[in-house]
Each structure stands twice: as C-alpha cells, then as structure tokens.
N, C-alpha and C positions, 0 to 999 in steps of 0.2 A: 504494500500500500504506500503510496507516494504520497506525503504532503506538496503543500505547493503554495506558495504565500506571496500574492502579489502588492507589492510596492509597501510591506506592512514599515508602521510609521511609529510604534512602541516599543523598544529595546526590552525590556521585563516580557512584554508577552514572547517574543520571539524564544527570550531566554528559556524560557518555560517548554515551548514548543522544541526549540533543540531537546531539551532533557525527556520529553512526550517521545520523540523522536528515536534517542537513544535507547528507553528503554523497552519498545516497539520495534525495533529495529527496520523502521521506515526511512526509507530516502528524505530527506527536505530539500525543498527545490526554493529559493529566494531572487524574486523576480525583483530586481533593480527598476529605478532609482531605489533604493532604501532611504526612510528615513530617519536616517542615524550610524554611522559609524560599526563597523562591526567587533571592534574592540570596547566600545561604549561601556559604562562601569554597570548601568541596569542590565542589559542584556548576560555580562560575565555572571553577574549578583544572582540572576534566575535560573542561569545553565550552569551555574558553577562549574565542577569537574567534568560537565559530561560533553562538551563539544567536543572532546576526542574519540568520544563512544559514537558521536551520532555523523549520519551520511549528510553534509551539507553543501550543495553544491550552489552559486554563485551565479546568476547569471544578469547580465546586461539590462536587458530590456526583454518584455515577451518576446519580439521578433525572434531572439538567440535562444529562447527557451523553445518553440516552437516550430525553430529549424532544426533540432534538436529530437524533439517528441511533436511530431507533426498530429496535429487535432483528429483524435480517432473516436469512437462510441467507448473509449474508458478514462476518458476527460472527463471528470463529474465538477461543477462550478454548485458552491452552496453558498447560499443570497437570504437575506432576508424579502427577496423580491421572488420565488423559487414558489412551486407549486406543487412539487412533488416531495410528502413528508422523505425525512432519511430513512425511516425505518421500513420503509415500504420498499425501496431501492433492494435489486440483490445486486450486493457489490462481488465484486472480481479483487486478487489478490496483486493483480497490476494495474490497478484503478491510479488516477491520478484525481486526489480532490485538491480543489483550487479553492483559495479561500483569498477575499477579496483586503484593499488596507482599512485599521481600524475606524479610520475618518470618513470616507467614500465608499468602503466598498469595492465593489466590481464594476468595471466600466460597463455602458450598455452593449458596446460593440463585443467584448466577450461573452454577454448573456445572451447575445443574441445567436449569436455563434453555436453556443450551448445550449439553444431552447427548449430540448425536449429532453436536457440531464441536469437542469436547474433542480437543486435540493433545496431545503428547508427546514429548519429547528421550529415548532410547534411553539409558541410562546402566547401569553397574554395580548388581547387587543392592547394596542396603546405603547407597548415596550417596544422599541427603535431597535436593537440589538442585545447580541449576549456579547460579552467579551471573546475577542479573538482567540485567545489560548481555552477557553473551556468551551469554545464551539469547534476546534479543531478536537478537543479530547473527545467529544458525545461522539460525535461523527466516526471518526477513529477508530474509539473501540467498539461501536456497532459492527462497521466492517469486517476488524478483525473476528468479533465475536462469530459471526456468518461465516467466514472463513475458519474456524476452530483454534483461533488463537494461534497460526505458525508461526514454529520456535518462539514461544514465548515457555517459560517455566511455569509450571499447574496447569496448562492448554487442559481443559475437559473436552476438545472435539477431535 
C-alpha cells in the first residue's frame, strides 16, 4: 500500500505519517512543493527515529511522480469532496492513496482525473476535515486490514 501526500504543508503530520509509514511498511510518496523543509525540527519531533525504517521517496512536482507511476484504476484520491465511503472500497495491496495538502486539499484537476476512485471518511455534517495524519491512518489500516495485514506482526488474515 503506497501512501502519497500531495504538496502536505504540516511538518508534525508528515512526521507522524513517516512513522505510520515505517511501521506498515508502506512506500511514502511526497509530492513537492512541500511546505516546509524536510529536516524541519516538527517533522524530526513526530518521526523521531523512524525515517530510517520508512520508504520515503521525494518527488518534484506531480508531473515527476506520475511519469513515474503513470494514472492507473489503483490510484485511489480521498477528499472530503469523495463519494465513495472507504470502507466500501476493496482495496488492492498496490493501491496508491493520495491524500491531498492540509490547507487545500486536492486540486480539482486530480479529482477529476480520479472521478470514479474519489474516497471519503464519513464525518459529521458541518466538520470541514479530519487531520491529515489520522485520515491517512483510518484509510491505511482498512486496507491493510482487507488485505490480512502483510508482514505486519499478529496479521490475523
């Protein structure tokens, strides 16, 4: 399962997401511009020891991510603009969820792109978003969970 975190603008959430990351042993993919420094003292503070455990790869701008991993039916983009709950999804173990920046979001021109693999986290009318790092975790471990937890320790599937 591939994370995928476009232009995120928070050092702490990412932090968090690296260590999600590491100990999932999921890719992370970090779609440039960032907002913020990748040595930034929040981000170290979050991921403490574990950016050496986790898969972190770098990239430019979308264009270099998606010359890369060219837009296939296991791109999944999740939005609070998304109409397809998560848990309703059957994910795949080379899924790529894209998860937009804390401030903005996903641009349209990705959702639109994505139209008919736009997910969503079920929330209260009225609430604008969840935090970036614990909408990447729900998402996450549903997947893996559908998948039987591979190479995780205690997997029950």
């Amino acid at each position: 399962m591939h994370i995928v975190l476009y232009q995120p603008e928070i050092p702490p959430n990412t932090g968090t997401i690296i260590r999600l990351c590491a100990a999932t042993g999921s890719p992370l993919h970090l779609i440039g511009p960032l907002g913020f420094r990748l040595d930034a003292p929040g981000l170290r503070r979050a991921g403490m020891d574990y950016r050496d455990l986790a898969q972190v790869t770098r990239w430019r701008d979308w264009q270099e991510y998606r010359t890369r991993y060219p837009d296939t039916q296991r791109s999944l983009a999740i939005s609070t603009k998304g109409t397809i709950p998560y848990d309703r999804w059957s994910f795949q173990s080379d899924d790529h969820l894209l998860f937009g920046s804390e401030g903005s979001g996903l641009p349209e021109a990705i959702l639109r792109s994505h139209a008919s693999r736009v997910l969503r986290i079920p929330m209260q009318p009225g609430c604008r978003s969840l935090n970036l790092a614990l909408s990447v975790g729900i998402v996450l471990y549903e997947a893996l969970r559908q998948n039987g937890f591979p190479g995780l320790d205690g997997a029950t599937g």
